[in-house]
Structures are given as C-alpha cells and as structure tokens.
N, C-alpha and C positions, 0 to 999 in steps of 0.2 A: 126945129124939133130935135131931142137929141133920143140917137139911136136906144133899143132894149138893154145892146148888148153892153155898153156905156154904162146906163143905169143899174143891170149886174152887178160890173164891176165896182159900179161904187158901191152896191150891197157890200160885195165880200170886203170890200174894204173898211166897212164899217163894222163888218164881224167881227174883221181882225183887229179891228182898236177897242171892243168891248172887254173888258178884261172884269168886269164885277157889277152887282148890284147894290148902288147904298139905298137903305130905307131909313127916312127922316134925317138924311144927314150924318147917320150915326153905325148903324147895322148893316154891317158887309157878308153879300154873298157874294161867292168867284167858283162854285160850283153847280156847275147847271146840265140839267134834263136833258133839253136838248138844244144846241146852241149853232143854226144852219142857214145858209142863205136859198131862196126858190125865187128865183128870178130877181126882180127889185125889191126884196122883201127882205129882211133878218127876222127870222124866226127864234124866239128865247123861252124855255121853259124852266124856269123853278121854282125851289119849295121856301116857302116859308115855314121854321118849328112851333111851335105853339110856344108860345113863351117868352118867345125871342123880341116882339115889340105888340104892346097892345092891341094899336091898331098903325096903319100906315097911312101917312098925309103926303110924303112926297118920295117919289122912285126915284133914281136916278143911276143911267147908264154910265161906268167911268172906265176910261181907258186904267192900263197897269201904272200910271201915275198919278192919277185919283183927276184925271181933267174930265171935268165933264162931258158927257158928251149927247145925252138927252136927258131933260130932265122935266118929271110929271107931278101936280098936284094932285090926288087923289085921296080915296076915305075909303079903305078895305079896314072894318074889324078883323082883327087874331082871333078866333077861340079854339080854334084846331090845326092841325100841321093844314096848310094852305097853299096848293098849288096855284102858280100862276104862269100865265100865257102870256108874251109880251111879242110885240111886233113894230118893226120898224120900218116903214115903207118910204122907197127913195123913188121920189118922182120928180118931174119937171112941173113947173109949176106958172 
C-alpha cells in the first residue's frame, strides 16, 4: 500500500508539471481560476471565452513543453464564456 502522504506528493507534483490547457489540439489556456492540490487530488479551474472553439472533443493537460500529460475525449458545446472544473486524482491502483 503506498502511504497518503506519497500520494500528496505526487499530487503537487503533477501540479507543478501542469503548465496549460489544450482544447482539440489546438486552443491553449495557461491561465487558471484556480489551480491547487487537497490531498491526492489536483484541483483545476477555468474559463472557457465563447468564441474561442465551438464545442470541445478533447482536453488535454500539458506541461510548459507542450508534453502531455492527461489527456480527455469529451463533447462540451461553446455557447457562452464556460467555466470548467477539472480534477486529477492520483491513486494507487
């Protein structure tokens, strides 16, 4: 079993390698709401502007060299500035 405080640490450490959000590949955000670790958790908040991509098919977490470092299929329509909640939970498995 490996210890909580372990799994923290690798939270913050995956904090610290998040450096932006691509959407579809294309659309980078690197400023965020709120960007914090709560035990094995990374907690991410932000906005998407209305305009900025129709809709979103794939997210993707990158460090400040553009390496990925999670990356999501999904289907959020744009029609308005659009807050998002994003979470990354580091568990044993």
């Amino acid at each position: 079993m490996i210890p909580t405080t372990f799994l923290s640490e690798l939270a913050q450490f995956t904090n610290s390698q998040i450096a932006k959000v691509v959407l579809n590949g294309s659309y980078e955000i690197d400023t965020f709401r709120i960007k914090k670790v709560d035990a094995g958790t990374v907690e991410l908040e932000y906005m998407i502007p209305a305009g900025s991509v129709a809709d979103v098919t794939l997210i993707e977490l990158q460090s400040s060299k553009g390496q990925v470092i999670s990356s999501n299929e999904a289907y959020v329509p744009i029609t308005s500035d659009t807050l998002i909640k994003h979470t990354v939970i580091v568990k044993e498995v």
